[in-house]
LUMNU-734721 format. One record per atom (N, C-alpha, C, O): residue number from 0; residue in one letter; atom name; x, y, z. Coordinates in pm, 1 decimal, m for minus. Example, Ala and Ser with C-alpha at 12.3 -4.5 7.8 and 13.67 -1.06 7.14 Angstrom:
BEGIN
+-------+--------+------+----------+----------+----------+
| rovex | tidren | ronu |        X |        Y |        Z |
+-------+--------+------+----------+----------+----------+
|     0 |      a |    N |   1319.0 |   m569.0 |    780.0 |
|     0 |      a |   CA |   1230.0 |   m450.0 |    780.0 |
|     0 |      a |    C |   1320.0 |   m330.0 |    780.0 |
|     0 |      a |    O |   1423.6 |   m331.9 |    846.5 |
|     1 |      s |    N |   1285.0 |   m225.0 |    708.0 |
|     1 |      s |   CA |   1367.0 |   m106.0 |    714.0 |
|     1 |      s |    C |   1290.0 |      3.0 |    787.0 |
|     1 |      s |    O |   1340.9 |    113.8 |    803.9 |
+-------+--------+------+----------+----------+----------+
//
This chain:
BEGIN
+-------+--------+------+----------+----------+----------+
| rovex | tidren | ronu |        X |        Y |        Z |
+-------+--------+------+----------+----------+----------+
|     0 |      x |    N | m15844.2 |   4404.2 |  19198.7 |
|     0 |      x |   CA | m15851.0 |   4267.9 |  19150.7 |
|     0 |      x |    C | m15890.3 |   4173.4 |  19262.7 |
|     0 |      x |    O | m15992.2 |   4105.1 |  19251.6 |
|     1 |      x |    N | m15808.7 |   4166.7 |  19376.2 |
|     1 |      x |   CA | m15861.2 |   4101.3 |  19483.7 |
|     1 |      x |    C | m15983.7 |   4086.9 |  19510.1 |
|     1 |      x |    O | m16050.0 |   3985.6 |  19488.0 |
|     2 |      x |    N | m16034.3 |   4224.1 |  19576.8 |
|     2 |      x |   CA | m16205.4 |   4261.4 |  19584.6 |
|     2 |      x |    C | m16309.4 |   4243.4 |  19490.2 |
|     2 |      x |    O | m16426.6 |   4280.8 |  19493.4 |
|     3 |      x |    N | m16228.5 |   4162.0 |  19382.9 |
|     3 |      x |   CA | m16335.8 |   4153.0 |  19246.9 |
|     3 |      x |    C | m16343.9 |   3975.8 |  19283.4 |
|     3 |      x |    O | m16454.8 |   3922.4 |  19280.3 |
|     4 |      x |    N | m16238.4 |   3905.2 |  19312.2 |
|     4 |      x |   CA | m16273.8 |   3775.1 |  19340.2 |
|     4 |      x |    C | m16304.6 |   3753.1 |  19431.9 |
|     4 |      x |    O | m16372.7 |   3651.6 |  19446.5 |
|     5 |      x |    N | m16269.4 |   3841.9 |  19553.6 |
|     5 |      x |   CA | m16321.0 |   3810.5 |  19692.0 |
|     5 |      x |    C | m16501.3 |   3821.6 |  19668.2 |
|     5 |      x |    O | m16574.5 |   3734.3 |  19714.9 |
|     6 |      x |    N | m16558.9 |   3945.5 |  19586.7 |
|     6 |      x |   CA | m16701.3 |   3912.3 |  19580.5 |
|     6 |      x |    C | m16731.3 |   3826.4 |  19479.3 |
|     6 |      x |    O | m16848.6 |   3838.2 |  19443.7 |
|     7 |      x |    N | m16662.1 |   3734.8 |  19412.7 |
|     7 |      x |   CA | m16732.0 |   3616.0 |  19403.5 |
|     7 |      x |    C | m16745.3 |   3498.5 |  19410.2 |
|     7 |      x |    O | m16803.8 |   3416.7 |  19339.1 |
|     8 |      x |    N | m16675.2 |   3490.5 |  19520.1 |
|     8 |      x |   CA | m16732.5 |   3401.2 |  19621.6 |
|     8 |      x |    C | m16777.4 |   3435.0 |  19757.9 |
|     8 |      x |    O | m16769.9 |   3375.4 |  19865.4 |
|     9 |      x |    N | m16825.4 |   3546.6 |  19722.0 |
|     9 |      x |   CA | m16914.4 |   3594.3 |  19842.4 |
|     9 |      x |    C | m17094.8 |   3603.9 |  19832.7 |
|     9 |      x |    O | m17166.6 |   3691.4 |  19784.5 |
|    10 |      x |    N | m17124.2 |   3488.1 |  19893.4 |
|    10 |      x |   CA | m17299.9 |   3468.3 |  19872.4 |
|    10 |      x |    C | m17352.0 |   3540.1 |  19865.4 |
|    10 |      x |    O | m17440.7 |   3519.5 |  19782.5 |
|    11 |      x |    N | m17357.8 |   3655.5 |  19918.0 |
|    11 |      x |   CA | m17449.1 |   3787.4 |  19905.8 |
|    11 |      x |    C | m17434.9 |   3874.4 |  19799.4 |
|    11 |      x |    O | m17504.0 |   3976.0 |  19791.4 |
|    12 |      x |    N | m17348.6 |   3843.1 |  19713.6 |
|    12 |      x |   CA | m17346.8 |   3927.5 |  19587.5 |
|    12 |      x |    C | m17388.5 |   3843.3 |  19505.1 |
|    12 |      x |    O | m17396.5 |   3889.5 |  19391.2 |
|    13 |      x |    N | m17417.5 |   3741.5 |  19515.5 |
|    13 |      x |   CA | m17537.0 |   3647.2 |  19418.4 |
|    13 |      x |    C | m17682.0 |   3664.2 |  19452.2 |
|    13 |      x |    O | m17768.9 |   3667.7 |  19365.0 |
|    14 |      x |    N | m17710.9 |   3676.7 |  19603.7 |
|    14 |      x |   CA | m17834.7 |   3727.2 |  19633.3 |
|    14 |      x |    C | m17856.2 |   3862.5 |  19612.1 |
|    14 |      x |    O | m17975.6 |   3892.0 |  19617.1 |
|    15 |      x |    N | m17798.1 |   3933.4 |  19595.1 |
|    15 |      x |   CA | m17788.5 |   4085.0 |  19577.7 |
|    15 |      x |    C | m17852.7 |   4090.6 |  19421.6 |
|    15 |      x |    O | m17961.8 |   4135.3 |  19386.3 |
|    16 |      x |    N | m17750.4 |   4031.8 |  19344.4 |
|    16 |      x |   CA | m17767.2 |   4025.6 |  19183.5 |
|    16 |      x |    C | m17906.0 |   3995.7 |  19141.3 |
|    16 |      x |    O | m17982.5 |   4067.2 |  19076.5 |
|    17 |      x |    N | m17931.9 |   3829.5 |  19209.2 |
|    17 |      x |   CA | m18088.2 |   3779.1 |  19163.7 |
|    17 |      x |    C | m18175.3 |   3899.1 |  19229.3 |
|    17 |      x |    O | m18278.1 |   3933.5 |  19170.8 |
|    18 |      x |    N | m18144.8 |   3950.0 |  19324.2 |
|    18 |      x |   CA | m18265.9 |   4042.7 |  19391.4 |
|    18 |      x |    C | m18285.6 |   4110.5 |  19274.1 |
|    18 |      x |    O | m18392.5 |   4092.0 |  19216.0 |
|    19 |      x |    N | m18169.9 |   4217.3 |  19207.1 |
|    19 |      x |   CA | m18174.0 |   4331.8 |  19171.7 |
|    19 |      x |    C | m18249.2 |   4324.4 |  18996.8 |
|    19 |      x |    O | m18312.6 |   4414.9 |  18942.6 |
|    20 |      x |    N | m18205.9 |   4146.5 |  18921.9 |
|    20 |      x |   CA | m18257.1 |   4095.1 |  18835.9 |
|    20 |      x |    C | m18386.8 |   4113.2 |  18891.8 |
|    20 |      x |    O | m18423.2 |   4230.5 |  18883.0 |
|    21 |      x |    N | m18461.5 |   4044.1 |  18941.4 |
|    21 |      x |   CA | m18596.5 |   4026.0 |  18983.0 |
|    21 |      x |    C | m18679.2 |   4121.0 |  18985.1 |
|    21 |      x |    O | m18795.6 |   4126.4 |  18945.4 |
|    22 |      x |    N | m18589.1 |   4224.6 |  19051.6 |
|    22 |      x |   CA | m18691.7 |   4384.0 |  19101.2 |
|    22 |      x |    C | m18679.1 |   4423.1 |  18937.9 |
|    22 |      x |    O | m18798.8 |   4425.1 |  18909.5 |
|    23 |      x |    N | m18609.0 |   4454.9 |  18814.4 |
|    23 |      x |   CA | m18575.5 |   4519.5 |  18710.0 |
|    23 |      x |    C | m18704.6 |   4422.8 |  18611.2 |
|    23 |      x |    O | m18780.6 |   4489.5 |  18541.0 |
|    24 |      x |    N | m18716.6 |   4303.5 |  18612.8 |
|    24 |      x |   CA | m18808.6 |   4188.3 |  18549.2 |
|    24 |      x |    C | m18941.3 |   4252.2 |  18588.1 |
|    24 |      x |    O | m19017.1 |   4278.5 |  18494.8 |
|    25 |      x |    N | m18987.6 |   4286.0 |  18732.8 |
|    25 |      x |   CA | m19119.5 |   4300.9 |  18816.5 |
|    25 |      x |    C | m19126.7 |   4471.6 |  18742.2 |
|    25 |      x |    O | m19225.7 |   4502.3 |  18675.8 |
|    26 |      x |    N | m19007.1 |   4575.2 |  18764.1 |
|    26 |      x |   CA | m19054.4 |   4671.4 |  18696.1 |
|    26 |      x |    C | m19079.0 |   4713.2 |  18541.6 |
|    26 |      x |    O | m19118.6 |   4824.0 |  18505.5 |
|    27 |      x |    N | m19039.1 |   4571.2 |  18431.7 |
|    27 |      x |   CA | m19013.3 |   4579.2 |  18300.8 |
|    27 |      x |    C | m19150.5 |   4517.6 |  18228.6 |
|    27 |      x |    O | m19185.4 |   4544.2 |  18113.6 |
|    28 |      x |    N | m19216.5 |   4434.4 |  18316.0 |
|    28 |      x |   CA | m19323.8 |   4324.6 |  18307.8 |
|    28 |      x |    C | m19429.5 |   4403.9 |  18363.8 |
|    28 |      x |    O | m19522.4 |   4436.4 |  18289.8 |
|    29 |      x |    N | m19428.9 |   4430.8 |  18454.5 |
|    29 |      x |   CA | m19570.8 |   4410.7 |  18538.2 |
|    29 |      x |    C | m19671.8 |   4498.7 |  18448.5 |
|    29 |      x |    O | m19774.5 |   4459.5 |  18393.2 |
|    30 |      x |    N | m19591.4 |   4684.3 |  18448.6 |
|    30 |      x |   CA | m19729.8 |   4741.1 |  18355.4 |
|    30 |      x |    C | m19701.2 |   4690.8 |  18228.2 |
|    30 |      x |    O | m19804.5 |   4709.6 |  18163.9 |
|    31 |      x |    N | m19624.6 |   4641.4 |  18161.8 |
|    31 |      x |   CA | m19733.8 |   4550.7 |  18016.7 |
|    31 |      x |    C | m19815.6 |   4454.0 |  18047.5 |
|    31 |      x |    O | m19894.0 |   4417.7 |  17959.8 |
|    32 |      x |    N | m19818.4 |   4392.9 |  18169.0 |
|    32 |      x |   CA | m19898.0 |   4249.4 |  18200.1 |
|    32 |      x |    C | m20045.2 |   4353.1 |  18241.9 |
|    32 |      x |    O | m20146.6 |   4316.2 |  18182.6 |
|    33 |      x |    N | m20065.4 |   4488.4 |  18346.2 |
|    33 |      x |   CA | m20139.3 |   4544.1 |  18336.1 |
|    33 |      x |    C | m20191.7 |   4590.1 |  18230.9 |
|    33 |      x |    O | m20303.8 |   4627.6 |  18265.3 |
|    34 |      x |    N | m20176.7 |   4610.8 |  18116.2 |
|    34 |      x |   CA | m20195.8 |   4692.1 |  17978.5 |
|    34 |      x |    C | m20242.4 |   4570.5 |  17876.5 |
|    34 |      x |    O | m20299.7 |   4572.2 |  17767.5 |
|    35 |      x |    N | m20192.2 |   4464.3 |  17960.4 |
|    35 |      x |   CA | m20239.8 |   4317.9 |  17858.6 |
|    35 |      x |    C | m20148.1 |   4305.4 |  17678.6 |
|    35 |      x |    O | m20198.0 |   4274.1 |  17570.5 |
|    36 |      x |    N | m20031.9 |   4336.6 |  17705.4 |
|    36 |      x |   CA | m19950.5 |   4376.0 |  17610.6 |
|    36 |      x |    C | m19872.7 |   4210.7 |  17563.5 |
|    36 |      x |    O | m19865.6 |   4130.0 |  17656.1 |
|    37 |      x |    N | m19817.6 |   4165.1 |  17424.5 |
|    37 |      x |   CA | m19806.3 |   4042.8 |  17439.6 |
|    37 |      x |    C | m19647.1 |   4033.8 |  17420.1 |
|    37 |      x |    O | m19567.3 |   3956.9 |  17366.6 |
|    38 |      x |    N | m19644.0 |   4161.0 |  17496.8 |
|    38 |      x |   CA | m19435.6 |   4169.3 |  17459.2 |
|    38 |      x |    C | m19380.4 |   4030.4 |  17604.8 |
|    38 |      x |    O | m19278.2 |   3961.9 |  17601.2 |
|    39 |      x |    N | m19490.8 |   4029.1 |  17717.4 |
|    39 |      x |   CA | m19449.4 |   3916.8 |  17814.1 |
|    39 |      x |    C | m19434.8 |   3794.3 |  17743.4 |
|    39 |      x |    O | m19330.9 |   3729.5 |  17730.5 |
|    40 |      x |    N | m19576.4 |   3761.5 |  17687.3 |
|    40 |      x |   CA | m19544.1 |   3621.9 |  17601.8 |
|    40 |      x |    C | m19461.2 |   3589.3 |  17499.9 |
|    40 |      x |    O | m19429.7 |   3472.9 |  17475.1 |
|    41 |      x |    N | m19424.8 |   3680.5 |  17441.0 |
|    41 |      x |   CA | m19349.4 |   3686.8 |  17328.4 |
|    41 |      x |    C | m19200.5 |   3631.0 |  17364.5 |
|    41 |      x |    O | m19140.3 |   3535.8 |  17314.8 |
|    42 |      x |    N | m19149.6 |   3748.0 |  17497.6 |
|    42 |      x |   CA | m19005.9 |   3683.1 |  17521.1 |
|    42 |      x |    C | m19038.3 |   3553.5 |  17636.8 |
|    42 |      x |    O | m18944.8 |   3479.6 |  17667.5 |
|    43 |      x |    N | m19126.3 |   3539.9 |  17675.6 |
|    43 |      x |   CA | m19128.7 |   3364.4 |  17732.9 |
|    43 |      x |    C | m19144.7 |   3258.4 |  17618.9 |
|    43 |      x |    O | m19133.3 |   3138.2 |  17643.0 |
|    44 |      x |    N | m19173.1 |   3309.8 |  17486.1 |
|    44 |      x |   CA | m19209.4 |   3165.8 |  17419.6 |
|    44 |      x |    C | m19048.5 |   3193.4 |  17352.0 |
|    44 |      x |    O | m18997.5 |   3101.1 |  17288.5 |
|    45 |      x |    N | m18959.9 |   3346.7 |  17372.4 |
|    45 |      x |   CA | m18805.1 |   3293.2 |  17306.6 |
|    45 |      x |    C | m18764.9 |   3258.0 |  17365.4 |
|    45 |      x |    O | m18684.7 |   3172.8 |  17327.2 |
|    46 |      x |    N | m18775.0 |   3283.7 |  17527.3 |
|    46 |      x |   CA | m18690.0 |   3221.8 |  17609.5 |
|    46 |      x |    C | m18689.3 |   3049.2 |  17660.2 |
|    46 |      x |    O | m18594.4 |   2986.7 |  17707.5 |
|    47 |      x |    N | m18833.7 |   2999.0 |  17630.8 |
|    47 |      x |   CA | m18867.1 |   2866.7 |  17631.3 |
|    47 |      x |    C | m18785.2 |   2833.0 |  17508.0 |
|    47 |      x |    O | m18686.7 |   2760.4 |  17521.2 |
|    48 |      x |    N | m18821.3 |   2883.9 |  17381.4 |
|    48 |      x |   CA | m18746.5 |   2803.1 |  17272.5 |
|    48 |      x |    C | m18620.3 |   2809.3 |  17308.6 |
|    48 |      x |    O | m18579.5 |   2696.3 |  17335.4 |
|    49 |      x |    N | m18539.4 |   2891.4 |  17321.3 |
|    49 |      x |   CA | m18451.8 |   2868.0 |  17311.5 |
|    49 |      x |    C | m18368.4 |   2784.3 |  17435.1 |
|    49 |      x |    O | m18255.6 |   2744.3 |  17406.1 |
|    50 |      x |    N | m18420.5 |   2757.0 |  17570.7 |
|    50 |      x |   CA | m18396.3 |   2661.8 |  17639.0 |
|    50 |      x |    C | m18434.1 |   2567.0 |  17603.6 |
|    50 |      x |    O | m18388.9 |   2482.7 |  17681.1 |
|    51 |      x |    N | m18517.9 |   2500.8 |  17499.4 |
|    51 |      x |   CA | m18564.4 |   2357.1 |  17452.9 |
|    51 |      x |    C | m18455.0 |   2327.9 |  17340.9 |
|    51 |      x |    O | m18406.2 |   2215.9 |  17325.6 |
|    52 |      x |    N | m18426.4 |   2420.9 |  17276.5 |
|    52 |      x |   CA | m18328.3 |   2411.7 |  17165.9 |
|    52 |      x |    C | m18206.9 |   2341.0 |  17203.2 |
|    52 |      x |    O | m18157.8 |   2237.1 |  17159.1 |
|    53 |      x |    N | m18162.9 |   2435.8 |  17311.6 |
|    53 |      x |   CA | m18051.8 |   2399.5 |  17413.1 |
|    53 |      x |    C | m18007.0 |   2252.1 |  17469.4 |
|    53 |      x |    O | m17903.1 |   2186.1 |  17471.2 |
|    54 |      x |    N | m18121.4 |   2239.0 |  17507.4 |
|    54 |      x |   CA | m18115.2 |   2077.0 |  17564.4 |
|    54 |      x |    C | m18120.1 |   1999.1 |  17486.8 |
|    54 |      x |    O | m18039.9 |   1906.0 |  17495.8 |
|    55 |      x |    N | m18241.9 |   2002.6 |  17345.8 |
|    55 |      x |   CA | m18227.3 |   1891.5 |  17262.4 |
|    55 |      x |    C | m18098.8 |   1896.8 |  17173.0 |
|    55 |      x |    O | m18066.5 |   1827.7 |  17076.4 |
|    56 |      x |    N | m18046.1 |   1983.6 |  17225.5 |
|    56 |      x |   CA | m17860.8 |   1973.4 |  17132.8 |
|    56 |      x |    C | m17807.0 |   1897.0 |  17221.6 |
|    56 |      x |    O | m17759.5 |   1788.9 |  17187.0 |
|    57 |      x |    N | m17804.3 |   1934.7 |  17340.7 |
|    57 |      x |   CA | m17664.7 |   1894.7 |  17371.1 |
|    57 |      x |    C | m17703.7 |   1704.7 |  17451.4 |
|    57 |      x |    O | m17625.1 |   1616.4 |  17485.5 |
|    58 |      x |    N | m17844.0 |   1709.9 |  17453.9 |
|    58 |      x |   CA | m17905.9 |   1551.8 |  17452.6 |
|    58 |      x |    C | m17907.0 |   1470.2 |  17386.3 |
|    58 |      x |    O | m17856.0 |   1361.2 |  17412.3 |
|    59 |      x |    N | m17983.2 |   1507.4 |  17249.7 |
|    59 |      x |   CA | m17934.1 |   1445.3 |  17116.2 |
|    59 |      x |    C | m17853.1 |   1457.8 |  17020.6 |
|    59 |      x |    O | m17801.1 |   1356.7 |  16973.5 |
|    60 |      x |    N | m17832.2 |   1547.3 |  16985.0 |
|    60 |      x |   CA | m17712.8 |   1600.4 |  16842.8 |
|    60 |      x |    C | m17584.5 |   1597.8 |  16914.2 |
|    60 |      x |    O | m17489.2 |   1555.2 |  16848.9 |
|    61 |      x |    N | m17564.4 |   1632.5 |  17027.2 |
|    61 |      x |   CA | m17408.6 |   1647.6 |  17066.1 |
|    61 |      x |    C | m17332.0 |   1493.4 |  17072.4 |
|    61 |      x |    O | m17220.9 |   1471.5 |  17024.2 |
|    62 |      x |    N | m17399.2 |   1413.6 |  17128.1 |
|    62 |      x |   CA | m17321.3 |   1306.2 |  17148.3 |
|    62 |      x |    C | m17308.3 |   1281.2 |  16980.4 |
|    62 |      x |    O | m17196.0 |   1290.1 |  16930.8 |
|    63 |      x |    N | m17392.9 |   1258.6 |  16917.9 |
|    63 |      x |   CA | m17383.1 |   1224.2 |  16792.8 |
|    63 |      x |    C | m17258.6 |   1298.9 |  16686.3 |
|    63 |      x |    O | m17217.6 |   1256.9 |  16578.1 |
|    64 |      x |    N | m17225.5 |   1401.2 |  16748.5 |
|    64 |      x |   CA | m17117.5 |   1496.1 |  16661.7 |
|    64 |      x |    C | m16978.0 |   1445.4 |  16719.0 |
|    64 |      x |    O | m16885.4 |   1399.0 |  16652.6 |
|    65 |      x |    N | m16983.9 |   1468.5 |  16886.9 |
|    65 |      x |   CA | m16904.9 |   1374.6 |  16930.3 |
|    65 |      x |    C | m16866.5 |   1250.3 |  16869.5 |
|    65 |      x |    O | m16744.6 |   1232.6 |  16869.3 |
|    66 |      x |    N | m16913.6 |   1188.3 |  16834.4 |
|    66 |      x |   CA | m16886.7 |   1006.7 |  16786.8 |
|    66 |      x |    C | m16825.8 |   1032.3 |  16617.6 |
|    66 |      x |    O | m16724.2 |    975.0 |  16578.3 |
|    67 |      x |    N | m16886.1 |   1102.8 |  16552.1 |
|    67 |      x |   CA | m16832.1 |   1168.9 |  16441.8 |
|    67 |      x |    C | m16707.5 |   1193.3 |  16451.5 |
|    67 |      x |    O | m16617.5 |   1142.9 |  16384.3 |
|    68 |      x |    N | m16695.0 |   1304.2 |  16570.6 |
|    68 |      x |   CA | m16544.0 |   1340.2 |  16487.8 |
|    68 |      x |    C | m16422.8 |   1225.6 |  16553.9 |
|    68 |      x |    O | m16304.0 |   1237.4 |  16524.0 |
|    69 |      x |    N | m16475.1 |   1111.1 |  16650.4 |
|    69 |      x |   CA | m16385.5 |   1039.5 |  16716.7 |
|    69 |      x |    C | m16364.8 |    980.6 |  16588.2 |
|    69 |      x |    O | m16248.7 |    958.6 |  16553.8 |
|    70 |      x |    N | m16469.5 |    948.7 |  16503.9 |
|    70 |      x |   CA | m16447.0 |    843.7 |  16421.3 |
|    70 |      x |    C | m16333.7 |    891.3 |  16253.7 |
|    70 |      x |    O | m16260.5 |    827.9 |  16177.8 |
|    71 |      x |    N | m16383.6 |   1046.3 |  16267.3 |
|    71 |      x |   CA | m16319.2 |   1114.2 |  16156.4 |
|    71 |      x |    C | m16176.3 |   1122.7 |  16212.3 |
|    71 |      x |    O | m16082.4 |   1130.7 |  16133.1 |
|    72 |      x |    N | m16153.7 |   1121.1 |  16356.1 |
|    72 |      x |   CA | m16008.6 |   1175.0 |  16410.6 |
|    72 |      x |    C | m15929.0 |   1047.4 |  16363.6 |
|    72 |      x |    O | m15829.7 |   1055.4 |  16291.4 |
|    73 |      x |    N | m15988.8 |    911.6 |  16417.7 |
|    73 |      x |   CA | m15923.5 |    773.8 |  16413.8 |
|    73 |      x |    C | m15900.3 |    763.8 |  16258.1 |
|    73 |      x |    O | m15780.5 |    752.8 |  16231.9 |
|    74 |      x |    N | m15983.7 |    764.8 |  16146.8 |
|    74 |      x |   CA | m15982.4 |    751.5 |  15980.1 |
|    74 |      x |    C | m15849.4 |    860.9 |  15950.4 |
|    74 |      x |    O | m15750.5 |    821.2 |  15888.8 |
|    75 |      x |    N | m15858.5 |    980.1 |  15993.9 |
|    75 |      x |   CA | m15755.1 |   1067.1 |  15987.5 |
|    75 |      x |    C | m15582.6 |   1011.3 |  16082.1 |
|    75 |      x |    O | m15466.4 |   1032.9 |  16047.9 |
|    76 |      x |    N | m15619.2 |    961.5 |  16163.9 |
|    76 |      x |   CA | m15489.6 |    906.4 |  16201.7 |
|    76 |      x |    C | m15427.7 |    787.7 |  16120.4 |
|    76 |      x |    O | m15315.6 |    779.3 |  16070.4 |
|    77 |      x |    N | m15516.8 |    710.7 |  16120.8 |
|    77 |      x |   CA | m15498.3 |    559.6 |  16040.9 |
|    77 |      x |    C | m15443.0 |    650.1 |  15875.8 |
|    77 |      x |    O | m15321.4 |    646.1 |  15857.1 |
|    78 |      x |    N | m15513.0 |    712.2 |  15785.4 |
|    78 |      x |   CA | m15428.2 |    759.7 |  15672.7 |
|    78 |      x |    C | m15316.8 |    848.1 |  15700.6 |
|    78 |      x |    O | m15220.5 |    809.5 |  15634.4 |
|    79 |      x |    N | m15295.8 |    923.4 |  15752.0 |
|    79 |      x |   CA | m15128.9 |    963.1 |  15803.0 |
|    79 |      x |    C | m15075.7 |    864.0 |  15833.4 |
|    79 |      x |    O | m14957.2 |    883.8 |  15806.8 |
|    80 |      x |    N | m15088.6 |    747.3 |  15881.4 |
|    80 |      x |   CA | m15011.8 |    634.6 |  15929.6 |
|    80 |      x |    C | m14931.2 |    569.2 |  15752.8 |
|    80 |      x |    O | m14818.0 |    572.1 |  15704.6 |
|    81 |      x |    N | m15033.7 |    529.7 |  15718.6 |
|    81 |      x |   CA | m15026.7 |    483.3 |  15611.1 |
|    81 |      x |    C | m14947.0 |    574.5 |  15478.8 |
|    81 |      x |    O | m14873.8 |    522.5 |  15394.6 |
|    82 |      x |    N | m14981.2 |    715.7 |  15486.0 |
|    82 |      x |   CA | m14969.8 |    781.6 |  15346.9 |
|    82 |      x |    C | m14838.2 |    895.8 |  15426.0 |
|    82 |      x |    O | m14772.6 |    974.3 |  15357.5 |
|    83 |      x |    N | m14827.1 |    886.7 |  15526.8 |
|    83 |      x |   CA | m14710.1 |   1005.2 |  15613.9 |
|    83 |      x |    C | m14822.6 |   1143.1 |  15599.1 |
|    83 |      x |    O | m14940.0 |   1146.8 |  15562.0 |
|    84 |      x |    N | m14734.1 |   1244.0 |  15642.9 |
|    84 |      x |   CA | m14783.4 |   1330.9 |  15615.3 |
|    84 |      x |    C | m14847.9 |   1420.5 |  15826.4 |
|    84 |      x |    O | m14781.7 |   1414.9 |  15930.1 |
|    85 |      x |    N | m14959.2 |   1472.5 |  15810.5 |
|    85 |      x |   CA | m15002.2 |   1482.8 |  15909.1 |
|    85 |      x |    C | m15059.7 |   1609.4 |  15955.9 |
|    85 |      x |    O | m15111.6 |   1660.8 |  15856.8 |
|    86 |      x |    N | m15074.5 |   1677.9 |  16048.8 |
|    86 |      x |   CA | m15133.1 |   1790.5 |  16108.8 |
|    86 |      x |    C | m15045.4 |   1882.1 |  16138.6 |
|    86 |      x |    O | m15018.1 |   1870.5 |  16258.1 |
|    87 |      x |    N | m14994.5 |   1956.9 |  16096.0 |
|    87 |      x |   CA | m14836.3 |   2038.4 |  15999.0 |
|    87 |      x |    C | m14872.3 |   2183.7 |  16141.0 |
|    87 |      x |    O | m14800.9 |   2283.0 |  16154.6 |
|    88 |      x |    N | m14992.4 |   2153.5 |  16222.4 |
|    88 |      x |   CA | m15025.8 |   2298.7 |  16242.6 |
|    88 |      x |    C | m14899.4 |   2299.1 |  16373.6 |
|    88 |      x |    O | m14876.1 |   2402.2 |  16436.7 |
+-------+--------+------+----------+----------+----------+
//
């Protein structure tokens, strides 16, 4: 257990990791990019979507869900106030 947190926070097992990512990417990619195969583009246009997805949530839609439920929490407090009752959990 120790030696499991001691490497992580140990810098070189993050450089170790990205290395070992990188070399596994260069050997998974390269001969389809030689072969002209469109399995490269394919997972860059999921991996773009789904980092664009990502951001326009939590940029636009999140705050907006946020403000929602402040407003559903406060409407929900104010009628327990009024009618008793409440969040029994």
């Amino acid at each position: 257990m120790a030696s499991t947190i001691a490497k992580l926070f140990n810098p070189a097992f993050y450089t170790q990791t990205a290395g070992y990512v990188v070399q596994r990417a260069h050997n998974y990619y390269h001969p389809l990019m030689r072969q002209n195969k469109a399995t490269p583009l394919f997972h860059a246009m999921v991996g773009i979507s789904a980092i664009m997805y990502t951001a326009t949530y939590y940029a636009r839609v999140y705050p907006d869900q946020q403000k929602l439920r402040a407003i559903k929490k406060q409407a929900l407090e104010e009628y327990y106030e009024k009618h008793g009752g409440g969040d029994h959990h």
